[in-house]
Backbone bond lengths (Angstrom), bond angles and torsions (degrees), N, CA, C in turn:
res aa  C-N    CA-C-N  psi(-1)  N-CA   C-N-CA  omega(-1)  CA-C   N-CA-C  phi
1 X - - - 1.460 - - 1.523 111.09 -
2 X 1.383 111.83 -50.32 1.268 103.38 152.96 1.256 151.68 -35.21
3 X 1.226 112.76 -9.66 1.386 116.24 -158.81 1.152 101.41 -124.90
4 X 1.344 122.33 -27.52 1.821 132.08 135.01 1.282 131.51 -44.75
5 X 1.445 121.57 -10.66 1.175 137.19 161.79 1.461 110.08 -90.89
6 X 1.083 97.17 -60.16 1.798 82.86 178.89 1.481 132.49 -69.82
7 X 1.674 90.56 -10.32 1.463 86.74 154.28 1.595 146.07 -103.24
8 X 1.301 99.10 6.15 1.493 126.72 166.47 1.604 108.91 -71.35
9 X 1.335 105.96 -48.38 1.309 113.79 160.09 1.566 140.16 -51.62
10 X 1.029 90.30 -22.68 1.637 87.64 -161.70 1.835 85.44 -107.62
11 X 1.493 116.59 -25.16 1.739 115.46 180.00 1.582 94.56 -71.93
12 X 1.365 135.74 -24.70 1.408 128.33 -163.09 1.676 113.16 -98.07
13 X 1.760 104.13 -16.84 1.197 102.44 173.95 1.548 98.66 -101.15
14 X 1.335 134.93 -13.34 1.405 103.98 156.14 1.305 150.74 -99.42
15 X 1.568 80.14 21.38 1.689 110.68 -177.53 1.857 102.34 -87.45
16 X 1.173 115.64 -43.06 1.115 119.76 -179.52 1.884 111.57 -71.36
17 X 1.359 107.87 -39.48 1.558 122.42 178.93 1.447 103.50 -57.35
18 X 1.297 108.70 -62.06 1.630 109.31 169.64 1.412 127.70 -55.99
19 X 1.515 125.62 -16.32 1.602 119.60 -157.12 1.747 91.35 -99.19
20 X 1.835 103.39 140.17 0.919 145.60 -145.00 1.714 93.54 -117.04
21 X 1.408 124.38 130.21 1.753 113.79 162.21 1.454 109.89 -72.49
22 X 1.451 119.49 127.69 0.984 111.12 159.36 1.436 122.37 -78.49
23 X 1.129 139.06 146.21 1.599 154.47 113.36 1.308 109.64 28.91
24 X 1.378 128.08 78.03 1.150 103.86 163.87 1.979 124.87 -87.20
25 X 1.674 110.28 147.58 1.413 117.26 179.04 1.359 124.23 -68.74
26 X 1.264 103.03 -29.72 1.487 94.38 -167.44 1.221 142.65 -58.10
27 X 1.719 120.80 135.05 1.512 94.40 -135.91 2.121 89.69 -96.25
28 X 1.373 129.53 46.15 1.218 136.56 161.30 1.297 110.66 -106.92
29 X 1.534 95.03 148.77 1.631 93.03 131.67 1.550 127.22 -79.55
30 X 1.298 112.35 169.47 1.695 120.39 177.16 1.864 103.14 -98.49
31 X 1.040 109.38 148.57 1.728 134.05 155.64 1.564 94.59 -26.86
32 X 1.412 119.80 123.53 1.125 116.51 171.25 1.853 111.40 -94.99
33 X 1.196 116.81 140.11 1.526 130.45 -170.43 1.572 130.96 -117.13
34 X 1.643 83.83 -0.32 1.341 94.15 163.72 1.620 103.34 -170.71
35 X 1.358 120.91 90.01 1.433 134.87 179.20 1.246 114.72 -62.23
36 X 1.565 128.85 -17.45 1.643 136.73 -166.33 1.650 102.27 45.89
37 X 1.451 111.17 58.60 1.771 109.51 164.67 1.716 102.44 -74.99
38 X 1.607 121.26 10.95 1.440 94.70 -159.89 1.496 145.73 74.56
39 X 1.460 110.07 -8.75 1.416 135.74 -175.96 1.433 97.49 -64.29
40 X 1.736 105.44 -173.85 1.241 122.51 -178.29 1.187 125.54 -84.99
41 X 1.369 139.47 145.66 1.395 122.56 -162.81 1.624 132.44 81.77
42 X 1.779 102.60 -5.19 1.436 101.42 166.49 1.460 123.82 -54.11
43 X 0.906 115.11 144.77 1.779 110.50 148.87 1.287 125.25 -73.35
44 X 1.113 112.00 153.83 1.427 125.46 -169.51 1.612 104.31 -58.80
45 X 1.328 127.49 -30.43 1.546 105.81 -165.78 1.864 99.14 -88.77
46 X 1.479 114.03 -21.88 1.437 128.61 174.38 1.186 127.20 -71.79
47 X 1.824 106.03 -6.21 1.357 126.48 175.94 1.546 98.68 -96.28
48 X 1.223 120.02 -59.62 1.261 129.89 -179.71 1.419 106.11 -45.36
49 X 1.179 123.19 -31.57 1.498 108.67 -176.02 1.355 117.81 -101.73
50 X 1.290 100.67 -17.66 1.480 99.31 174.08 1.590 118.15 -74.81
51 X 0.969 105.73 -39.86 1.913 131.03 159.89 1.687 104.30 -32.76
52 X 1.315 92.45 -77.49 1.887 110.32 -158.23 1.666 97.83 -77.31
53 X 1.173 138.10 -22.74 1.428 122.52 -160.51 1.355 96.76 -134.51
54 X 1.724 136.71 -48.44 1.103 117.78 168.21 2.044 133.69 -70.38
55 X 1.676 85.64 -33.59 1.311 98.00 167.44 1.154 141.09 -61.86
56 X 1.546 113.68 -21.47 1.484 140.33 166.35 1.575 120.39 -72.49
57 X 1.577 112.53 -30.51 0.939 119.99 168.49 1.602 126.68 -114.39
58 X 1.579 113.05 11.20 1.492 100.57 129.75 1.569 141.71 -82.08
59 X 1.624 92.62 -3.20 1.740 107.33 -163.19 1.752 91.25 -84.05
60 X 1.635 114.47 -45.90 1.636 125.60 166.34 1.651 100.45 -43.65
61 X 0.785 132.30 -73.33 1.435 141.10 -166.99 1.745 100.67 -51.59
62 X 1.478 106.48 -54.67 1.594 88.82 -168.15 1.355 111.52 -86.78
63 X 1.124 121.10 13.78 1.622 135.28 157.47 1.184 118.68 -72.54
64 X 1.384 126.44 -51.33 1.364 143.55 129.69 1.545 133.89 13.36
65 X 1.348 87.48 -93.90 1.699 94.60 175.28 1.684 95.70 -152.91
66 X 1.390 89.17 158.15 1.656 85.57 177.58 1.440 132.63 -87.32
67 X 1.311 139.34 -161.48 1.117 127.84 -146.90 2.013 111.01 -80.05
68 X 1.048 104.45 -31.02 1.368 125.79 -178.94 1.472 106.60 -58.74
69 X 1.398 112.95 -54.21 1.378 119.15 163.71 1.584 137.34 -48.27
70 X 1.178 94.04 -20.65 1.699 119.77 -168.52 1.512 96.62 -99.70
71 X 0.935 129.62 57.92 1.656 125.88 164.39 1.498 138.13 -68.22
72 X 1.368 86.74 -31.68 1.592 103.18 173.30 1.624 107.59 -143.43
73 X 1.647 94.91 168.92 1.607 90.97 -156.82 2.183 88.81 -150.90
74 X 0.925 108.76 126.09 1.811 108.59 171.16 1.437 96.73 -125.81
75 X 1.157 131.95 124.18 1.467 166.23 -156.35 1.684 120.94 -116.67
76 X 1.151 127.68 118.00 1.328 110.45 167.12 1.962 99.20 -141.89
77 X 1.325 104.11 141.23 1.210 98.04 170.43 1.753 117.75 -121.79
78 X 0.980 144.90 107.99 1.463 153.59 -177.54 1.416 108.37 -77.76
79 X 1.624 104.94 127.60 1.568 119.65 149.41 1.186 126.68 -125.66
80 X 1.190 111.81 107.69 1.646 126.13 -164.28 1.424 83.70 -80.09
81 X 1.674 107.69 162.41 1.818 112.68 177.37 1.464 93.58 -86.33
82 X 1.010 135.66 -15.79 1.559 130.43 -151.35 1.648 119.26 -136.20
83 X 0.946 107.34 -7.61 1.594 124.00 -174.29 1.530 118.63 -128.45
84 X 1.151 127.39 175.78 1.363 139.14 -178.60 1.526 99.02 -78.49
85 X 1.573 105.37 137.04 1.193 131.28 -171.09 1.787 90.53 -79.40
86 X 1.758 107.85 145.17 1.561 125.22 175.29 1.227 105.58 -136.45
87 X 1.352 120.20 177.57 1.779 145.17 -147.99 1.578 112.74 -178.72
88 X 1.345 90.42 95.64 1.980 90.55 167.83 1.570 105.52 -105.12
89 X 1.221 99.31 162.67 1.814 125.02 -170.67 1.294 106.41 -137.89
90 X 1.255 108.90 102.28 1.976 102.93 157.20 1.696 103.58 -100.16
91 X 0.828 98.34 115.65 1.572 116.37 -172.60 1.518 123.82 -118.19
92 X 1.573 157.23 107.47 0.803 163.64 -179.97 1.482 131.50 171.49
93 X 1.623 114.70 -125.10 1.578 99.60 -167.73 1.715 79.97 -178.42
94 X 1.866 96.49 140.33 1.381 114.72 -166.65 2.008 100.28 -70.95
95 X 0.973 120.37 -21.48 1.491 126.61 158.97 1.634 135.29 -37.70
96 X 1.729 101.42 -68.26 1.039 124.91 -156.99 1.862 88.70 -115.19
97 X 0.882 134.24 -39.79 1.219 127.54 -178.61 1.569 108.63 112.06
98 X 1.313 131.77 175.03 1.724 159.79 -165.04 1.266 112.07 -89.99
99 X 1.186 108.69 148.75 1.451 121.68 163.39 1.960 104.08 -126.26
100 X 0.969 126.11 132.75 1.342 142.41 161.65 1.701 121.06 -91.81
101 X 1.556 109.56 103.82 1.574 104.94 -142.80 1.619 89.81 -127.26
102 X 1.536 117.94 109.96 1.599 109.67 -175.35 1.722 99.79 -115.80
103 X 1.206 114.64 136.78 1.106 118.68 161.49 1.503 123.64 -152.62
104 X 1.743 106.30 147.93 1.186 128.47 -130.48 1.527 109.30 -114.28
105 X 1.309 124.50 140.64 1.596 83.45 -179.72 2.056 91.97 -111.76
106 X 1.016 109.75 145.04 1.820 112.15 -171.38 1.681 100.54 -82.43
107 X 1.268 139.78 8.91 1.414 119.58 119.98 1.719 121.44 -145.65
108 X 1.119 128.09 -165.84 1.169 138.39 -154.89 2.040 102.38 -63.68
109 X 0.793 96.21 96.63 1.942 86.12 169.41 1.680 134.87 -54.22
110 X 1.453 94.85 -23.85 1.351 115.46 -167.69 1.665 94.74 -86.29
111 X 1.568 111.22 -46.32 1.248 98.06 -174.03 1.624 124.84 -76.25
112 X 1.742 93.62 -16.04 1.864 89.59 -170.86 1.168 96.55 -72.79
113 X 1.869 119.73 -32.71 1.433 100.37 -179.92 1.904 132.17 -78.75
114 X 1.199 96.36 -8.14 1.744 96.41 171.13 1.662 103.62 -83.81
115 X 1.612 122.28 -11.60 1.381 118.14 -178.73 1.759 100.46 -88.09
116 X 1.498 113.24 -4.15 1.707 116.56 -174.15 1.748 91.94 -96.35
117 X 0.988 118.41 -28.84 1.299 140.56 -166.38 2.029 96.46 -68.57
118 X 1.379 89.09 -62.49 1.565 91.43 -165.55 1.657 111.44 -86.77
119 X 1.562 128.71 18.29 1.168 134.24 159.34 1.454 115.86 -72.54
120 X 1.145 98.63 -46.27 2.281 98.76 179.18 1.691 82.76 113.45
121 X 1.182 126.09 -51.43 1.383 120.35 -171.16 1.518 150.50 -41.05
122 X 1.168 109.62 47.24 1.977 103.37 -133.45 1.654 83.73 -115.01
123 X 1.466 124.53 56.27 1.453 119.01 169.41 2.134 97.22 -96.47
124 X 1.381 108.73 -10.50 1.555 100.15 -177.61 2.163 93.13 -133.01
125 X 1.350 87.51 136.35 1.727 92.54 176.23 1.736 107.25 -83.19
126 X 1.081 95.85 133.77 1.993 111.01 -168.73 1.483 81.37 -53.13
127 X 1.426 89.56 146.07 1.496 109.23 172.38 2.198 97.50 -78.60
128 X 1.825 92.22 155.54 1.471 85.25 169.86 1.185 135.42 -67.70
129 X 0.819 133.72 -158.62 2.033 122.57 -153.45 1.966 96.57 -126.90
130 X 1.218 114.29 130.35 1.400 115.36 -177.81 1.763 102.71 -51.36
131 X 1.073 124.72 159.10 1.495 145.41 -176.51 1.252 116.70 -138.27
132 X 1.943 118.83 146.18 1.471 118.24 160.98 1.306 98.27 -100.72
133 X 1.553 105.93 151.41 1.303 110.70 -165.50 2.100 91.51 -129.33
134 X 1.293 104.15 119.22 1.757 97.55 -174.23 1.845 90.45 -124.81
135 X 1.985 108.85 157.63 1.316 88.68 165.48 1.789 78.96 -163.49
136 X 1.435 91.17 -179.71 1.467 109.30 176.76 1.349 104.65 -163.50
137 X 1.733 110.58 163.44 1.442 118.25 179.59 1.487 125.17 -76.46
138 X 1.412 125.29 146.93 1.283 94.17 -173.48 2.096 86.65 -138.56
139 X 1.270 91.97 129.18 1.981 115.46 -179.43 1.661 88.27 -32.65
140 X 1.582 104.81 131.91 1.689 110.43 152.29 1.229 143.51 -50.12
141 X 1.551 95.57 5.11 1.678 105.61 -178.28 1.718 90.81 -120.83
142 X 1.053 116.58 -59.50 1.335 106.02 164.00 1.569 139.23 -23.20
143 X 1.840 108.79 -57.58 1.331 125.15 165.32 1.035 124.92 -60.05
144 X 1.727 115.37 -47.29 1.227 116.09 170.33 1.850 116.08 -54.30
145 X 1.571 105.37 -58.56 1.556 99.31 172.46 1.228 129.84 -22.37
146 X 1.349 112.05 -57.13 1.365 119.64 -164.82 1.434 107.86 -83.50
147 X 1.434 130.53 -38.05 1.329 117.83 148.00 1.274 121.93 -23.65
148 X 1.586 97.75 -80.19 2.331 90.46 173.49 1.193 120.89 -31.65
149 X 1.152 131.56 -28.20 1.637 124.42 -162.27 1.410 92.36 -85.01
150 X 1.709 104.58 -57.91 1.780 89.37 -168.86 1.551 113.01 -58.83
151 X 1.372 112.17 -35.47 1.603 98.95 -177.51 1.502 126.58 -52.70
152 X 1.548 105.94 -44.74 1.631 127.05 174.00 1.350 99.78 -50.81
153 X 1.664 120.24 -54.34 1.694 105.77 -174.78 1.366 122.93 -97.24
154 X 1.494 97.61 14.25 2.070 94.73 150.09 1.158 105.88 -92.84
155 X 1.733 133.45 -29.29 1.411 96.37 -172.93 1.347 100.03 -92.11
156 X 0.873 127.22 19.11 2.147 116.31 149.89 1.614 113.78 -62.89
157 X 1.327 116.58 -8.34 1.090 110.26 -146.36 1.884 122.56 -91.28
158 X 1.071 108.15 118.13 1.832 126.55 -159.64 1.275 126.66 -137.83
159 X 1.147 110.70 145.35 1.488 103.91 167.88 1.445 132.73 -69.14
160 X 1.296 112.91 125.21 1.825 95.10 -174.39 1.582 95.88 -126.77
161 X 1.306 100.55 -166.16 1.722 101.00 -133.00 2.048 95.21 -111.90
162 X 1.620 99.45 19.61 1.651 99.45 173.96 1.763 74.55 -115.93
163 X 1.524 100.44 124.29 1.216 107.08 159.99 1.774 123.65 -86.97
164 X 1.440 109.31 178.05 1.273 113.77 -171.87 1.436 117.68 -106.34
165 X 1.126 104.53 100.92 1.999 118.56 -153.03 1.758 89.78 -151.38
166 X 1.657 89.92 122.78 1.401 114.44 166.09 1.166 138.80 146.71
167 X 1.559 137.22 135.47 1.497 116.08 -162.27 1.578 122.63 -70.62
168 X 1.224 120.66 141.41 1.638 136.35 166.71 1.651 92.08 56.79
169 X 1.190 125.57 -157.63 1.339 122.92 -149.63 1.929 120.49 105.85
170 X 0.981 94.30 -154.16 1.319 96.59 175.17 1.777 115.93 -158.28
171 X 1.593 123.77 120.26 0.833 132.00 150.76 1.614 135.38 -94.63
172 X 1.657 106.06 144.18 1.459 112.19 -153.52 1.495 77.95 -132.14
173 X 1.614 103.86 146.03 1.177 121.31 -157.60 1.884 97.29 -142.26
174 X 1.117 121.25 97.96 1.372 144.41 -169.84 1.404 125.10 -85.77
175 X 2.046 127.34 108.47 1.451 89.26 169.06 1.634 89.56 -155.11
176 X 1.331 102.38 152.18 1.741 118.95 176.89 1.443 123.64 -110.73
177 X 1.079 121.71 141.97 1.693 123.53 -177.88 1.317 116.62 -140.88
178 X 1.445 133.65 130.63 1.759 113.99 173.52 1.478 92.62 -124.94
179 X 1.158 122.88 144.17 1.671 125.99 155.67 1.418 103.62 -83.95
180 X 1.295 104.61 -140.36 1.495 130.28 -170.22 1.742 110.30 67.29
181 X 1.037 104.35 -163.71 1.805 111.85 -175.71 0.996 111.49 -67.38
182 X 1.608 138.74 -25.07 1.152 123.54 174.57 1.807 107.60 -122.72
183 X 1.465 101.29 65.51 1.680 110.91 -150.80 1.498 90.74 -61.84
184 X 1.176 137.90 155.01 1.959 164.48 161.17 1.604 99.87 -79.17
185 X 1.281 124.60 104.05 1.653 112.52 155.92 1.410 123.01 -52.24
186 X 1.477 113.54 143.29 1.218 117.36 -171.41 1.574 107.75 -66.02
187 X 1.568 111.36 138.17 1.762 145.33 -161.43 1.352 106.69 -98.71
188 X 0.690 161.30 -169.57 2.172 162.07 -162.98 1.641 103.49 134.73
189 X 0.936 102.86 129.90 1.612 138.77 171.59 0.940 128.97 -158.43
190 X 1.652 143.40 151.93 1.319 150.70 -166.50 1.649 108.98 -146.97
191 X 0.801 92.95 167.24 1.809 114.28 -178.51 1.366 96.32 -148.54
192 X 1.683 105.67 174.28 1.320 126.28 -176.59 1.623 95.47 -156.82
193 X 1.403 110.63 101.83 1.462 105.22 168.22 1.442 131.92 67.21
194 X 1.358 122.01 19.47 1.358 130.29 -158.66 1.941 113.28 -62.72
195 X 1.175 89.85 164.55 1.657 90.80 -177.67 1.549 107.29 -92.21
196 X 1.504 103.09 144.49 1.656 98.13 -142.52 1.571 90.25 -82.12
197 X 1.233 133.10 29.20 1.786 116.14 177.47 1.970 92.28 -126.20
198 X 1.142 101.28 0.81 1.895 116.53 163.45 1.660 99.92 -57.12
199 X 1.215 115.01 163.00 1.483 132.24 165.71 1.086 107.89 -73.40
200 X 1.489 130.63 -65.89 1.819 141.70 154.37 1.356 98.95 -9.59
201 X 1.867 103.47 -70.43 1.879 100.18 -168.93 1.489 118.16 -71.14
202 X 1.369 129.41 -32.90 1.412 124.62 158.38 1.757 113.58 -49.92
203 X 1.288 101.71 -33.75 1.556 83.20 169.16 1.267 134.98 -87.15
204 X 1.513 115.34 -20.94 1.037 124.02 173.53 1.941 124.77 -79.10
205 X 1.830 88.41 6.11 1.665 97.24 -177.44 1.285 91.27 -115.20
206 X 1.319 136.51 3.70 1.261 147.08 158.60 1.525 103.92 -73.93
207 X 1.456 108.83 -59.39 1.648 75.79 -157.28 1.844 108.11 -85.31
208 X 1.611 107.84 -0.55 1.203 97.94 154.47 1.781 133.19 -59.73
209 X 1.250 106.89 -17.28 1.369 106.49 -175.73 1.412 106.19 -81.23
210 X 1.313 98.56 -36.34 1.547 112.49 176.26 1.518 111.84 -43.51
211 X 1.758 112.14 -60.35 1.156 121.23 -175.57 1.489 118.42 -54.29
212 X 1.397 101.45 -41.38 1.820 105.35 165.64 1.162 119.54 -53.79
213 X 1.256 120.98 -25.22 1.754 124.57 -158.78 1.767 75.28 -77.98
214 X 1.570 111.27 -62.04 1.717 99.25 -156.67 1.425 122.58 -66.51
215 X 1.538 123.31 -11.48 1.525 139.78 -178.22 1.253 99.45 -79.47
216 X 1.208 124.80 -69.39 1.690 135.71 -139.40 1.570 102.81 -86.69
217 X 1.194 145.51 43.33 1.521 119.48 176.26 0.950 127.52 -62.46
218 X 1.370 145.67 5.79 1.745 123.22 123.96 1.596 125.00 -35.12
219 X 1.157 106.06 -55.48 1.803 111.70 -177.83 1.535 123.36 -97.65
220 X 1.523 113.51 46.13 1.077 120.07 -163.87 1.520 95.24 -77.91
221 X 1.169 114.23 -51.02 1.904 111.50 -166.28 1.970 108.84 -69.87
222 X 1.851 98.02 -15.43 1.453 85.98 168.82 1.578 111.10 -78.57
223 X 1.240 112.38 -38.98 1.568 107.35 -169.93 1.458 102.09 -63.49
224 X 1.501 124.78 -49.68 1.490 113.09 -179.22 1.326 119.81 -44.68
225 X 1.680 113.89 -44.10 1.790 100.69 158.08 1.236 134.91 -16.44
226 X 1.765 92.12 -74.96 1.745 118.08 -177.68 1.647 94.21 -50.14
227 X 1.466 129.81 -45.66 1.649 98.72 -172.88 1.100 110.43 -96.27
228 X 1.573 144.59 13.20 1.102 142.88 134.67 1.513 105.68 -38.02
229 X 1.337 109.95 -83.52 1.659 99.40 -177.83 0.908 136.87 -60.35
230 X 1.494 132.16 10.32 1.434 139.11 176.40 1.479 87.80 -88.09
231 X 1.247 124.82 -69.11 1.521 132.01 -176.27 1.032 113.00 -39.46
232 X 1.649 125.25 -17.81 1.526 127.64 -145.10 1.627 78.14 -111.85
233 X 1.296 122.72 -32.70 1.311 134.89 173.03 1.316 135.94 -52.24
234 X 1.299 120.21 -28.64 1.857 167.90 168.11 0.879 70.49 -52.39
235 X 1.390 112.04 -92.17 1.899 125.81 -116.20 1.570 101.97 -94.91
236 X 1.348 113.24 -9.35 1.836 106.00 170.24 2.395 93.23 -98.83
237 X 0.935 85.00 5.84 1.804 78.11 -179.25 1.720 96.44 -128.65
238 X 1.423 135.75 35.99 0.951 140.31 -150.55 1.704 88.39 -82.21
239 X 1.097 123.97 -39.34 1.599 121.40 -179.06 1.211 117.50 -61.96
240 X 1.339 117.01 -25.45 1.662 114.51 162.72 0.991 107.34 -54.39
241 X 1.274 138.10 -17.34 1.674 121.25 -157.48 1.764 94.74 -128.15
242 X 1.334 117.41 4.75 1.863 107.54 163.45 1.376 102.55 -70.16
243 X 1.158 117.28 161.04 1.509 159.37 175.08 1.862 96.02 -52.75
């Protein structure tokens, strides 16, 4: 009997070692369930990130330009299963133009906090986790663009009926805001792994290009390409994104 156990075991741990995320189609985002506004009732690892990766890059931003300037804001936050958690910001104003604001955290958040977790020690909350913080400018027609898209594909955003089930992968955590006189309430949506010819995955290869634009300044005018054609991508797939 034993020996049926250990081999149940050893088929279940290399069933899991081997399994791959699939792709999901769906061409939404999902209901977001945890936006990291910082509110009451976070959890500690949703605090931590909102702290270390979003908080870092409003402090970048309001260093930046000041508040007037900052009208609108497109947000994405990434959790890779395996890598250090990231945060992009398109941040600015159809006037004055964008800032493209990526920041990184230089190791895993999830894990320092299950390693705060597995001390017994929890009379002080881990301080947040050091971050790289990279950015670049991005043209007022440009910034603005890419704003529209994310706004257009949060309000697609629903529950549909392929749920989100599967090991490691990657979830992307989405949100848009505009002030001014006719201010937009803030938008939140998420994905998990989408298939990259999805709306989710065009966006989520968007705001990777994005992120290149703010890392790489050697290849800034190539990455602006790449989000030229994502945008260019929108507006010839504009029916994906009707009601």
């Amino acid at each position: 009997m034993a020996h049926g156990d250990d081999a149940s075991k050893d088929f279940l741990q290399k069933l899991f070692k081997d399994a791959r995320p699939v792709p999901r189609s769906t061409p939404y985002l999902e209901p977001e369930d945890s936006p990291f506004s910082r509110g009451p009732g976070m959890r500690l690892y949703e605090e931590i990130l909102a702290e270390s990766l979003l908080g870092a890059a409003e402090r970048e931003a309001q260093s930046l330009a000041p508040t007037w300037l900052r009208d609108e804001e497109a947000i994405l936050i990434c959790l890779p299963a395996f890598q250090p958690e990231w945060a992009l910001s398109v941040v600015g104003d159809r006037k004055s133009g964008y800032w493209a604001l990526s920041v990184e955290g230089q190791k895993s958040l999830w894990y320092s906090t299950k390693l705060w977790y597995s001390t017994g020690d929890h009379s002080e909350i881990p301080c947040p986790q050091s971050v790289n913080t990279y950015r670049s400018e991005l043209a007022a027609d440009l910034g603005g663009a890419v704003c529209d898209i994310w706004s257009r594909v949060l309000s697609q955003t629903r529950y549909t009926q392929e749920r989100c089930l599967g090991c490691d992968g990657v979830t992307y955590h989405f949100s848009y805001s505009r002030r001014g006189i006719k201010g937009i309430p803030k938008k939140s949506g998420k994905t998990w792994s989408p298939a990259a010819d999805s709306v989710p995955g065009k966006l989520v290869s968007l705001s990777h290009a994005l992120r290149d634009h703010a890392r790489d300044s050697a290849n800034r005018d190539v990455f602006q390409n790449v989000i030229r054609d994502h945008l260019e991508w929108f507006q010839t797939h504009s029916q994906s994104l009707s009601s």
